[in-house]
MDAnalysis code that builds the backbone (N, CA, C; Angstrom):
import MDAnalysis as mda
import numpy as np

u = mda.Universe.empty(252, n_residues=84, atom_resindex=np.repeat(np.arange(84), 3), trajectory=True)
u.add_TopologyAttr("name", ["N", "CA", "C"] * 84)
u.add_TopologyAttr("resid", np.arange(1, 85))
u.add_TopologyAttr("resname", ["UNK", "UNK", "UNK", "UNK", "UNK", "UNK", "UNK", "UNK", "UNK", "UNK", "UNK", "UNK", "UNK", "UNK", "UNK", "UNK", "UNK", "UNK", "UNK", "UNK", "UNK", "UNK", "UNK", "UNK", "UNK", "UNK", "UNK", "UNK", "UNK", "UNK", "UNK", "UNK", "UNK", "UNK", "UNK", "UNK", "UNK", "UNK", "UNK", "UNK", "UNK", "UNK", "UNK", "UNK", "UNK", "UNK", "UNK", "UNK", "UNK", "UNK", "UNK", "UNK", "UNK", "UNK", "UNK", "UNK", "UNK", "UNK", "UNK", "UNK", "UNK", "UNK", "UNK", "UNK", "UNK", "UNK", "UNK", "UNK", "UNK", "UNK", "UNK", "UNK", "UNK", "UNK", "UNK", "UNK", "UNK", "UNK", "UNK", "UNK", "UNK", "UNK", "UNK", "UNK"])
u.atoms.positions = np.array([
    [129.218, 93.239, 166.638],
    [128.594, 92.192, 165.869],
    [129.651, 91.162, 165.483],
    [129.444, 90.052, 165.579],
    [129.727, 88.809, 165.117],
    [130.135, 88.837, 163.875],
    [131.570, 88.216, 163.021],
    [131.442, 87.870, 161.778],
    [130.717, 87.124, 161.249],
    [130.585, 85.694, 161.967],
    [130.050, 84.594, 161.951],
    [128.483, 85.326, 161.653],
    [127.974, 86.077, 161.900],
    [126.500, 86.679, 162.191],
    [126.326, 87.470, 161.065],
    [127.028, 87.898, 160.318],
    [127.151, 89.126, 159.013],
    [126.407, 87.988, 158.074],
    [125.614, 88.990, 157.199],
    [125.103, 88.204, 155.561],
    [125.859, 87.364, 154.988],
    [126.581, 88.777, 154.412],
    [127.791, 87.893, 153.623],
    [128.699, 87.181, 154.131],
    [129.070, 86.063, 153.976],
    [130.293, 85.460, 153.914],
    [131.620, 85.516, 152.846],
    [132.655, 84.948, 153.715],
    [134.047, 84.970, 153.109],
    [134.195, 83.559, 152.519],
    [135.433, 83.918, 151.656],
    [135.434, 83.081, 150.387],
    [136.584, 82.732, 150.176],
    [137.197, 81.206, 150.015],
    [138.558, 81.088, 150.409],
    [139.212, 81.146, 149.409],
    [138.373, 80.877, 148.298],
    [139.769, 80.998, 147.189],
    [138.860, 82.592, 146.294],
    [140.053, 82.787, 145.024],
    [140.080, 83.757, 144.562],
    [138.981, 84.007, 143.831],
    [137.835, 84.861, 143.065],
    [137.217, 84.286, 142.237],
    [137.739, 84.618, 140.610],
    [137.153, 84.451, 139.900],
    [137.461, 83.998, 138.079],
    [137.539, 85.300, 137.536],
    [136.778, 86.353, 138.087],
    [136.109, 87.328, 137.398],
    [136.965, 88.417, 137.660],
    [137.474, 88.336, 139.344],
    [138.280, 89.698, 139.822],
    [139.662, 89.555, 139.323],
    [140.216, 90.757, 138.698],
    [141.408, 90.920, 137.831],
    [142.235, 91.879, 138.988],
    [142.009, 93.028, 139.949],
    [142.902, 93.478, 140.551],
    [142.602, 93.476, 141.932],
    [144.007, 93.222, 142.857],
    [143.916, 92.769, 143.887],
    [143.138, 93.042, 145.075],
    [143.021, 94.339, 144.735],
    [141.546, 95.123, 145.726],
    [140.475, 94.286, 145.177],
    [139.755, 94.322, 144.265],
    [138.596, 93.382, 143.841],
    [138.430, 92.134, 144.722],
    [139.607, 91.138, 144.295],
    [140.026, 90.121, 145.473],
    [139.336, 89.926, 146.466],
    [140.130, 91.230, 147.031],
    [140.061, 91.297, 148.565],
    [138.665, 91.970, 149.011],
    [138.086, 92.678, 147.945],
    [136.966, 93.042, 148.558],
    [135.521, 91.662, 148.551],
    [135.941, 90.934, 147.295],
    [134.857, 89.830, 147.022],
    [135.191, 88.597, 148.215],
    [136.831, 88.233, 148.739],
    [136.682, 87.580, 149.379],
    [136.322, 87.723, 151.155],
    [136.346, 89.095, 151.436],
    [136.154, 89.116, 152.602],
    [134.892, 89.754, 153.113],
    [134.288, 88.860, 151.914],
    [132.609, 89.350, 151.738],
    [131.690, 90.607, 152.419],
    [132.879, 91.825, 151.281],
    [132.397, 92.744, 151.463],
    [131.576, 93.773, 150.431],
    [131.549, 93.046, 149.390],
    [130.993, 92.979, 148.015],
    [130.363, 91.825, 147.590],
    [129.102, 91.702, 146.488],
    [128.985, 90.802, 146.087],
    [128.398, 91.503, 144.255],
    [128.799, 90.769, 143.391],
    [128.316, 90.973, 142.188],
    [127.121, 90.336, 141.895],
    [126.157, 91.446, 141.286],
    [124.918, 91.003, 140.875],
    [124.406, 91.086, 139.577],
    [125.585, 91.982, 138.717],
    [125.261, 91.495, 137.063],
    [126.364, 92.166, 136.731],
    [126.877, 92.193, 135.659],
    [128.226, 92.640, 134.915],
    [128.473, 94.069, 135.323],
    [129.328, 94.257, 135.848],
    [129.615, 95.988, 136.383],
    [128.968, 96.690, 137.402],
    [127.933, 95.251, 137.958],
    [126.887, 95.918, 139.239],
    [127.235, 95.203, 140.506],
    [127.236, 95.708, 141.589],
    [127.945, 95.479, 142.530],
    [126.461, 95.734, 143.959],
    [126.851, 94.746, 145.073],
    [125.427, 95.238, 146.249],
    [126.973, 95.262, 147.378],
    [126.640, 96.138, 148.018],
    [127.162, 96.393, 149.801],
    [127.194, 95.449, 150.426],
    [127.804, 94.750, 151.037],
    [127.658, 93.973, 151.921],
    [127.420, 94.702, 153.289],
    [126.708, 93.592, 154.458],
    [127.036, 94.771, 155.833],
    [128.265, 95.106, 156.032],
    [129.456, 94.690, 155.940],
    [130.722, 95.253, 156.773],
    [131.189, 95.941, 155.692],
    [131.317, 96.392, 154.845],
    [131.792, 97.220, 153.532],
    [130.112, 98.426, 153.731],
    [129.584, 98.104, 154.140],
    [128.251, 99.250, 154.154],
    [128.575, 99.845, 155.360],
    [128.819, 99.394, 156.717],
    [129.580, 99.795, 157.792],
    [130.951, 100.936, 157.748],
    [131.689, 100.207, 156.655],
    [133.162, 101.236, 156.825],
    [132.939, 102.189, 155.745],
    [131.512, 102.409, 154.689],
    [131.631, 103.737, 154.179],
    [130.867, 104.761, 155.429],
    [129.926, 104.350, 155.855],
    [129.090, 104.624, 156.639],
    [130.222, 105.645, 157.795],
    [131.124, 105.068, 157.984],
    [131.982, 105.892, 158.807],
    [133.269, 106.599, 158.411],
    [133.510, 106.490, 157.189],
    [134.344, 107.344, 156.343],
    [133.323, 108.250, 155.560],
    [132.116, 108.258, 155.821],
    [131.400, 109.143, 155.940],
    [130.596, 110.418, 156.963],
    [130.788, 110.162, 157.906],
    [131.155, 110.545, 158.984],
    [131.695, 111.199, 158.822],
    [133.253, 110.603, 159.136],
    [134.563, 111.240, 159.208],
    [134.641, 112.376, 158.570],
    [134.114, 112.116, 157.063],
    [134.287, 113.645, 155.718],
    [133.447, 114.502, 156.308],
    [132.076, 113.827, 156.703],
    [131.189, 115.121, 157.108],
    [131.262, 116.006, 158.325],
    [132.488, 115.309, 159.377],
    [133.086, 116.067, 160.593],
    [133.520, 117.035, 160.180],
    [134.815, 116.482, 159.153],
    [135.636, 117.979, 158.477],
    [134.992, 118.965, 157.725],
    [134.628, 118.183, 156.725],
    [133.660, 119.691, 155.930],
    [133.069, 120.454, 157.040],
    [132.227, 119.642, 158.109],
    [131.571, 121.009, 159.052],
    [132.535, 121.501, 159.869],
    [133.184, 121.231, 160.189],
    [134.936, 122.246, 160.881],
    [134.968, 123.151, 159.670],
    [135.519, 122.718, 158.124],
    [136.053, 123.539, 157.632],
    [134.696, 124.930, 157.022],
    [133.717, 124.571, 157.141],
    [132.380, 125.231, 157.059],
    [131.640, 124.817, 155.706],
    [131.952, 123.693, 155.276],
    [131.538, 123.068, 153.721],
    [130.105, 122.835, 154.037],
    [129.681, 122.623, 152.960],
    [128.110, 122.241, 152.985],
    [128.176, 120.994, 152.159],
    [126.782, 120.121, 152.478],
    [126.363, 119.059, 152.410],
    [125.200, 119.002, 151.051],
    [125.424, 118.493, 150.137],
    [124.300, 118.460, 148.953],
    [124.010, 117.120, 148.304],
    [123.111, 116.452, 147.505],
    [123.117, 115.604, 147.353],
    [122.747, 115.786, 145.645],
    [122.845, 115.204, 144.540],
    [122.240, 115.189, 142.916],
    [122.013, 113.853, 142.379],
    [120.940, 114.416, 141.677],
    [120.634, 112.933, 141.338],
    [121.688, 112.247, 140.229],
    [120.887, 111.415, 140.046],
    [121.748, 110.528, 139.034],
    [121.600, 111.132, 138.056],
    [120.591, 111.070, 137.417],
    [120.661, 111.432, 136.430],
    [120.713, 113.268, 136.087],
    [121.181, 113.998, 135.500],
    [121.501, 115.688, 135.211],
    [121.149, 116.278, 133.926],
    [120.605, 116.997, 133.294],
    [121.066, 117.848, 132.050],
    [122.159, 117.273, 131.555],
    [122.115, 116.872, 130.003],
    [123.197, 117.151, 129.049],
    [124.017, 119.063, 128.971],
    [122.804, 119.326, 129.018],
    [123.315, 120.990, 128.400],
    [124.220, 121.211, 129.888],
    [123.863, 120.816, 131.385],
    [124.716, 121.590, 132.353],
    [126.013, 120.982, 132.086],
    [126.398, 120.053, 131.879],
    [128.142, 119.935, 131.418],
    [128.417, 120.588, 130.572],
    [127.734, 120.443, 129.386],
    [128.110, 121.113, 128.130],
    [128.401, 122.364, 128.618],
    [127.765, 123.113, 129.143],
    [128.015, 124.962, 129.831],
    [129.155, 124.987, 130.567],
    [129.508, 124.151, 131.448],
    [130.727, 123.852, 132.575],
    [131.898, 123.116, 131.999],
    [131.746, 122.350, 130.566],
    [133.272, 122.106, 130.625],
    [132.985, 120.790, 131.486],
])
């Protein structure tokens, strides 16, 4: 795929809001975009490279014989409280 062809676009200067240099680099090479204070959307090419560093983890765990689970967001108060 095309850059030129991706959603997001890149951004030449810095923006106002990002304080460390990863931030930066992730807002300008429009692989992030902010959609309200502390909320963040995927861009395609940043949705692409978890997508395959996901992969990658789930190769090894199944070599090393790990299993795959998923939890929701939201959990019990009391199950931390029991676990520490």
């Amino acid at each position: 795929m095309r850059i030129s062809k991706l959603f997001g676009k890149t951004q030449r200067e810095i923006p106002a809001e990002a304080d460390t240099i990863s931030h930066q680099l992730l807002l300008r090479a429009g692989m992030i975009r902010q959609v309200a204070a502390g909320v963040y959307s995927y861009l395609p090419l940043a949705w692409r490279a978890l997508k395959k560093i996901e992969n990658i983890i789930r190769q090894e765990m199944d070599k090393a014989g790990g299993q795959e689970l998923m939890l929701p967001a939201l959990q019990p108060l009391e199950l931390w409280q029991e676990t520490g």
